[in-house]
C-alpha positions, 0 to 999 in steps of 0.5 A, a space after each residue: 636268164 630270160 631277156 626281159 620284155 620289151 617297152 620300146 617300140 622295135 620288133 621282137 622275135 617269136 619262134 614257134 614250132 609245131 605241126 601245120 597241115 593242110 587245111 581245107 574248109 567251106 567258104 560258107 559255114 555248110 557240112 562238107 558234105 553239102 557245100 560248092 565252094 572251099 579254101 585250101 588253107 596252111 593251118 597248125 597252132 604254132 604256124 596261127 599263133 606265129 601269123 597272128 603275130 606277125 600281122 600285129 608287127 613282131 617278127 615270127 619265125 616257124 620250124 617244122 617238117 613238111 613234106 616236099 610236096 605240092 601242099 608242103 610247098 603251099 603252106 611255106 607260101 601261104 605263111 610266108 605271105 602272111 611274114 612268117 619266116 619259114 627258112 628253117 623249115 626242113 621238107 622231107 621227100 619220104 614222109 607227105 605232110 598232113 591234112 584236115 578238113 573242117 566240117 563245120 557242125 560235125 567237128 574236124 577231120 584228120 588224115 596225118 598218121 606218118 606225116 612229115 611232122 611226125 618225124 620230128 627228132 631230136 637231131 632237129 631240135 639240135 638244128 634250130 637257131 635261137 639266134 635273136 629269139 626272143 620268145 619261144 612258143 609251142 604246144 601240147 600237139 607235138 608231144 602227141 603226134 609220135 614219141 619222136 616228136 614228143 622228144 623233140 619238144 623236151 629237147 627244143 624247149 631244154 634248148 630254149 632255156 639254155 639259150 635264155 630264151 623264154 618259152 609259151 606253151 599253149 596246152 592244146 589237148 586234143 582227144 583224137 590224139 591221146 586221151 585224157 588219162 594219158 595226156 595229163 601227166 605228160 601235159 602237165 610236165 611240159 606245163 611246169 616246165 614253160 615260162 607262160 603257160 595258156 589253158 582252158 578252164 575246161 581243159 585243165 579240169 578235164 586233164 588234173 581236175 583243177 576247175 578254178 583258174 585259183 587251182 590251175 595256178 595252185 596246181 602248176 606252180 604251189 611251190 613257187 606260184 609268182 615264178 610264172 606266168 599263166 592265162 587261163 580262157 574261160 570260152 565265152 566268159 573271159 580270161 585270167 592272167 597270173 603275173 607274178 603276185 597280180 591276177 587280172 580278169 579281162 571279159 571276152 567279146 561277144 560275137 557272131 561265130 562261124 566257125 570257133 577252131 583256130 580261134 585259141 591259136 589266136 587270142 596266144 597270138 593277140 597275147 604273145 604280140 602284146 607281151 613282146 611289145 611290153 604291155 601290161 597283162 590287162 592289154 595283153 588279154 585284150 589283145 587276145 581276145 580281139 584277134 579270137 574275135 576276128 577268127 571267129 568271124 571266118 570258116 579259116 584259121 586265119 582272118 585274112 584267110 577267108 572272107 568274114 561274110 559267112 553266116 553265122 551259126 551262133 553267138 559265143 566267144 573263142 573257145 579255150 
């Protein structure tokens, strides 16, 4: 059975596992093509949400591959500094780790094809400690950057549920890697499979056609629709929480944004961080959204990363 949340005031353990790359971005909200000055930076959702956590006063742990190279050895510090325990992670001399670059207005740019998270496997679910593991959380990205991969992610999160540990899967389609025709049935197994589930309200309409939060839930769970938990962010709206018979609604701040990637990777953390200390479902989306809030605010993935000082470009709120 899965522990039960916690109420008191320790510690508990997130393990999060999925890619992180090298990330590099304008200091200042500017085209790469024109910008002076940039932050080379860790960013991956799993490794965000683990940092987001950790920074709210869990203990966060992150499991990957990483090439054995100078930006591999710079995201282990970089994550460390940030309290991420990063002693499981595996570095691997023949494949490099990724990269990407924010071009702030035109999008994101990647170069990951045959990196070191790729190669994720089977045989390192199996080498994954679940020792004081409190909560599993991953995403939809691993089942999309390689069949090895995806694998890996059936494999770990089968694991997790073995080990009694609860699992969060934060759907995060991302088109560049499989379209959507593709995606959704994989998406939705993986889905029906967790213990917490977070999507966009856009994203599952684009993926099953579900465009209420009231169909998502009806979608994933219509035949057992209190067995589960599911948040589901509506942008610039807000977010739902279903918690056994319970829906709660929880309005999103309205900020200045500089730069929205990285932003859901936060409000999961800002989420998960509340539910591991045993708050109500009201208070856990609160949390999220204070911690979008913050990343919205910067060109990096991570607030602590950059200065929040950059101009902004619009005014909206975390994207699902």
């Amino acid at each position: 059975m899965p522990r039960p949340d916690y109420a008191g005031g320790m510690p508990r353990t997130l393990l999060a596992i999925g890619e992180t790359m090298a990330m590099v971005t304008p200091v200042v909200a500017a085209p790469v093509a024109d910008a002076d000055a940039f932050l080379l930076d860790a960013g991956g959702a799993e490794s965000n949400v683990a940092a987001h956590v950790a920074a709210l006063g869990h203990r966060a742990v992150w499991f990957s591959r990483l090439g054995d190279d100078a930006l591999g050895r710079r995201i282990a510090r970089q994550l460390t500094a940030r309290g991420v325990d990063v002693s499981q992670v595996v570095f691997d001399g023949a494949h490099p780790t990724g990269l990407y670059v924010k071009d702030p207005g035109s999008g994101v740019l990647y170069f990951r094809r045959g990196s070191a998270a790729a190669h994720l496997s089977d045989a390192d679910a199996d080498a994954v400690s679940f020792d004081g593991v409190d909560l599993l959380h991953v995403s939809g990205i691993t089942a999309a950057i390689s069949a090895s991969a995806s694998s890996f992610l059936a494999r770990v999160i089968a694991r997790a549920h073995e080990h009694g540990v609860p699992v969060s899967f934060d759907v995060n389609h991302r088109a560049p890697l499989w379209d959507a025709a593709t995606a959704a049935p994989a998406l939705l197994e993986l889905a029906r499979s967790a213990d917490i589930v977070l999507v966009g309200r856009d994203e599952a309409e684009a993926l099953w056609g579900a465009a209420t939060p009231a169909a998502i839930r009806t979608l994933l769970y219509e035949d057992r629709p209190h067995s589960a938990e599911l948040v589901v962010k509506d942008a610039d709206v807000g977010a739902t929480a279903f918690l056994g018979g319970d829906e709660v609604f929880v309005t999103a701040h309205r900020v200045d944004v500089v730069e929205s990637v990285g932003a859901g990777d936060a409000f999961a953390g800002g989420y998960l961080a509340a539910r591991l200390s045993g708050a109500d479902p009201a208070a856990r989306l609160q949390s999220g959204h204070d911690r979008a809030a913050l990343t919205l605010a910067t060109t990096a993935d991570f607030p602590e990363a950059a200065s929040t000082s950059c101009s902004p470009t619009s005014s909206e709120s975390e994207p699902s």
